[in-house]
N, C-alpha and C positions, 0 to 999 in steps of 0.2 A: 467424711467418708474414709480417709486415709487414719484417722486415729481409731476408728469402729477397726479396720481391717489389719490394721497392727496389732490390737490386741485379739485380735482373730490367732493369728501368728502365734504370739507368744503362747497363746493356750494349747493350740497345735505342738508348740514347744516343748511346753512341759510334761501333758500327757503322752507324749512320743520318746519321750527320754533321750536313754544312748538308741535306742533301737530304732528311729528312724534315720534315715541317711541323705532322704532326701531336703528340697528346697525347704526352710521352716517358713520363710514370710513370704507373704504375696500380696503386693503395693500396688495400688491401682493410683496411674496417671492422671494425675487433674486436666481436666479437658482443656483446652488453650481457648482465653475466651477470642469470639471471633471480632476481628478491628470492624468497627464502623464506618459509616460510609462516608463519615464528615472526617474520620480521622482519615480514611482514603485520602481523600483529597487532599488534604494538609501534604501528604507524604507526596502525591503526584506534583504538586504544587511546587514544593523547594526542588524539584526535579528540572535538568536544564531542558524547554524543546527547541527544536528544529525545524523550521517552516518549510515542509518540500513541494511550495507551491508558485510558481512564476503569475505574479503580476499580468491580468492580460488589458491589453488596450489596443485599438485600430490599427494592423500592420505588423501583425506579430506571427511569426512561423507559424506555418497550417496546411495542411494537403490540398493540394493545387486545383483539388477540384470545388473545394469551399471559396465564396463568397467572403468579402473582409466586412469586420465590424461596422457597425454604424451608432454614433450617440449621438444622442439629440439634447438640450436640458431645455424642461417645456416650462418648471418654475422655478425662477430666483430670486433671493432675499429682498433685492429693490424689484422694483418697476424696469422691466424692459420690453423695447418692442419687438413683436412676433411671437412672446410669450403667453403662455394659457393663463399665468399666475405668476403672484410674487407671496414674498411672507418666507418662502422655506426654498429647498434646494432641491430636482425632482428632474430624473432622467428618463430616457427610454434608449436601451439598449436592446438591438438586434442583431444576432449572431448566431452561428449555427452551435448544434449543441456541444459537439468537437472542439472547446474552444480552448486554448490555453492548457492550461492542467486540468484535465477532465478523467470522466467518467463513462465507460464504455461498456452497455449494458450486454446483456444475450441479446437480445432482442434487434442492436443495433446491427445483428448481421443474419441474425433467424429467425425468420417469421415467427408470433407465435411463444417463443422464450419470456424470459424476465427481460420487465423497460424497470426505467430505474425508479419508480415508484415502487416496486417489489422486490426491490434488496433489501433484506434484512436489515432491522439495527446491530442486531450481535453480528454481522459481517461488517463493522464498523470501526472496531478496535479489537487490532489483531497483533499477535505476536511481529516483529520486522524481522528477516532474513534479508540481510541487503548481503549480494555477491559482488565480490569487486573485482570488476576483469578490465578495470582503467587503462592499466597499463599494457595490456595484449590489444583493446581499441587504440591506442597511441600509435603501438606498431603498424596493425593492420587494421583498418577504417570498416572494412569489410567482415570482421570478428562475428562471428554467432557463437553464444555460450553454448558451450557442449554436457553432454551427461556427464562425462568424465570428470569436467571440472566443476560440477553441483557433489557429485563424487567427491571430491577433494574437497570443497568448502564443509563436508556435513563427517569428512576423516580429520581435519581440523577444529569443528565446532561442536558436535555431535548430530541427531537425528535431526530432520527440518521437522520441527512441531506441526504436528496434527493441524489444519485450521489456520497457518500462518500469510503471510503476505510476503511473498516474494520478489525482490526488488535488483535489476539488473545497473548495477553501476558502473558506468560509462566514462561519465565527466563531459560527456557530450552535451550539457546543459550548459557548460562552460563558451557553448559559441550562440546562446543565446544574448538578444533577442535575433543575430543575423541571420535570414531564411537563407540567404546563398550560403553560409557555413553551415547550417546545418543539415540541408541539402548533399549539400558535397559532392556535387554533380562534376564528370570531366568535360574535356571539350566534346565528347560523342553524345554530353545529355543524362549519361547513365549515373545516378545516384552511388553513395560510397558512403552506408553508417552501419553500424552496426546491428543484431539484433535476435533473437531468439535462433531456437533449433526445436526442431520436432522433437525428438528421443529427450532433451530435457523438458520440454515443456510435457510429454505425457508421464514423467516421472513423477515431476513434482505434481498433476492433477490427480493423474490414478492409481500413484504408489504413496507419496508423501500426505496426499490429500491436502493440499492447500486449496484456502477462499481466495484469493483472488493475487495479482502479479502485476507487476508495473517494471516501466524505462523511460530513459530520458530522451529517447528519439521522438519524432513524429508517427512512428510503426511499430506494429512488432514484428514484424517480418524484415528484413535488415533492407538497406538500400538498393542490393543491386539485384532483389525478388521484386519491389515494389515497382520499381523502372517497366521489369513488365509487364505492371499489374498483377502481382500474386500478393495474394494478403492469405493464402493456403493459413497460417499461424496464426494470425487474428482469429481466422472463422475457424479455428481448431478450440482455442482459449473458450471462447462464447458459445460455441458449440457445445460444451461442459456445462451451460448457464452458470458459467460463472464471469465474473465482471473482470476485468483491467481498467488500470489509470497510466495514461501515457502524459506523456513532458512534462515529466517529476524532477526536482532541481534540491541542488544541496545534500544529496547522498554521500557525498563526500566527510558530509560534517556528522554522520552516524556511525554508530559500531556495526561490524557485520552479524553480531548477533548479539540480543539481550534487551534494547530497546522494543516499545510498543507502537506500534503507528494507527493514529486516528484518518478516518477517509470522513469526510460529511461531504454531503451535496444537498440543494433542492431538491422538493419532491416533485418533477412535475408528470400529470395523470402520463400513464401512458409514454414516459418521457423515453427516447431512442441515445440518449447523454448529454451529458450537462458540466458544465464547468465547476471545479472541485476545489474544496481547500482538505489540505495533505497536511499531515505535521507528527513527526516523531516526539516522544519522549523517551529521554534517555535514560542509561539506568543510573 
């Protein structure tokens, strides 16, 4: 195409003589062929990730009004008694669905909304926006991110992409697995962690339009709103039908922009949330 279109050109050229002034040639761009999806992966592949998912097991931080895990193993490889079976290795695990690093659907707070069977796959791997306000939590335990400083992250980074996952970094995952540090209760009871603000959480739903948000607290409502009983910022987030993942770990080890972050969960029907594996890649 490009040799048909240059000698286009040149005939343009000569039948125009000195009397044309304008462009003589007109090159048309070879289409860029498009990468494959086996070659995708190759490239995602040598790419370093990030596991932003805490390990859960019996006794691990969780809001005070949930019940603790329980496992049972009903078959193992030899013969043992009390067991259903041997030959293979075979659990039952009961937990509420807030478990660990999870998944916190609409539904979990509005009747009627998306349960987590009805999240999207394309809300599954999304752009990462991680905001680092670590060291303003260091100072003050009591921290809510502000608009002002989504403000600042997006006069530093540029615009929060359409669609992205926005992620409040803490370091607060750093007093994991201890429920009394993360708690961070005084002598009066009253909790002390961090945690969202209204004016930015309706920035980033209804101006920036992001899918879904996460932190490394137990809330999104900070410590000393939850003490009495306001989750007003949770049932704001799901109220959008759109989802969060709370007690997300290792945001430390991400860039605050330019990495992608994978969410999967179970599907289960009807589910109210469910324990999550998280994981960045970088760029």
């Amino acid at each position: 195409m490009k040799t048909s279109l240059l000698r286009q050109g040149l005939a343009v050229a000569v039948l125009s003589g000195a009397f044309w002034s304008g462009p003589l040639l007109v090159l048309a761009r070879e289409p860029v062929p498009e990468i494959s999806l086996i070659d995708l992966q190759k490239i995602i592949a040598s790419k370093k990730f990030v596991d932003l998912t805490h390990d859960f097991a019996p006794g691990i931080p969780r809001w005070s009004g949930f019940p603790n895990e329980q496992r049972r193993t009903i078959y193992w490889y030899e013969k043992q008694p009390g067991m259903m079976g041997n030959g293979f290795f075979a659990e039952v695990f009961t937990h509420v669905g807030q478990w660990g690093t999870h998944v916190d659907p609409p539904a979990h707070f509005h009747k009627g909304l998306r349960t987590v069977d009805q999240i999207g796959l394309k809300e599954m791997i999304l752009p990462l926006v991680s905001i680092d306000v670590h060291e303003e939590c260091a100072r003050n335990p009591d921290y809510t991110l502000t608009l002002e400083r989504v403000k600042k992250w997006e006069t530093e980074h540029g615009k929060i992409p359409t669609g992205a996952f926005v992620a409040m970094r803490t370091d607060w995952s750093r007093r994991w697995p201890d429920a009394v540090k993360m708690a961070n209760k005084d002598g009066r009871g009253v909790a002390h962690y961090p945690g969202w603000s209204l004016p930015a959480l309706k920035y980033l739903y209804e101006e920036s339009k992001i899918t879904a948000s996460g932190h490394e607290t137990t809330d999104t409502d900070p410590g000393l709103a939850t003490t009495k009983d306001d989750y007003s910022l949770e049932a704001y987030i799901l109220g959008t039908n759109h989802y969060q993942i709370e007690l997300l770990t290792n945001l430390d080890q991400v860039p605050e922009f330019g990495a992608i972050v994978v969410i999967s969960f179970p599907k289960p029907k009807g589910g109210s949330g469910f324990p999550a594996r998280v994981f960045a890649i970088l760029p």
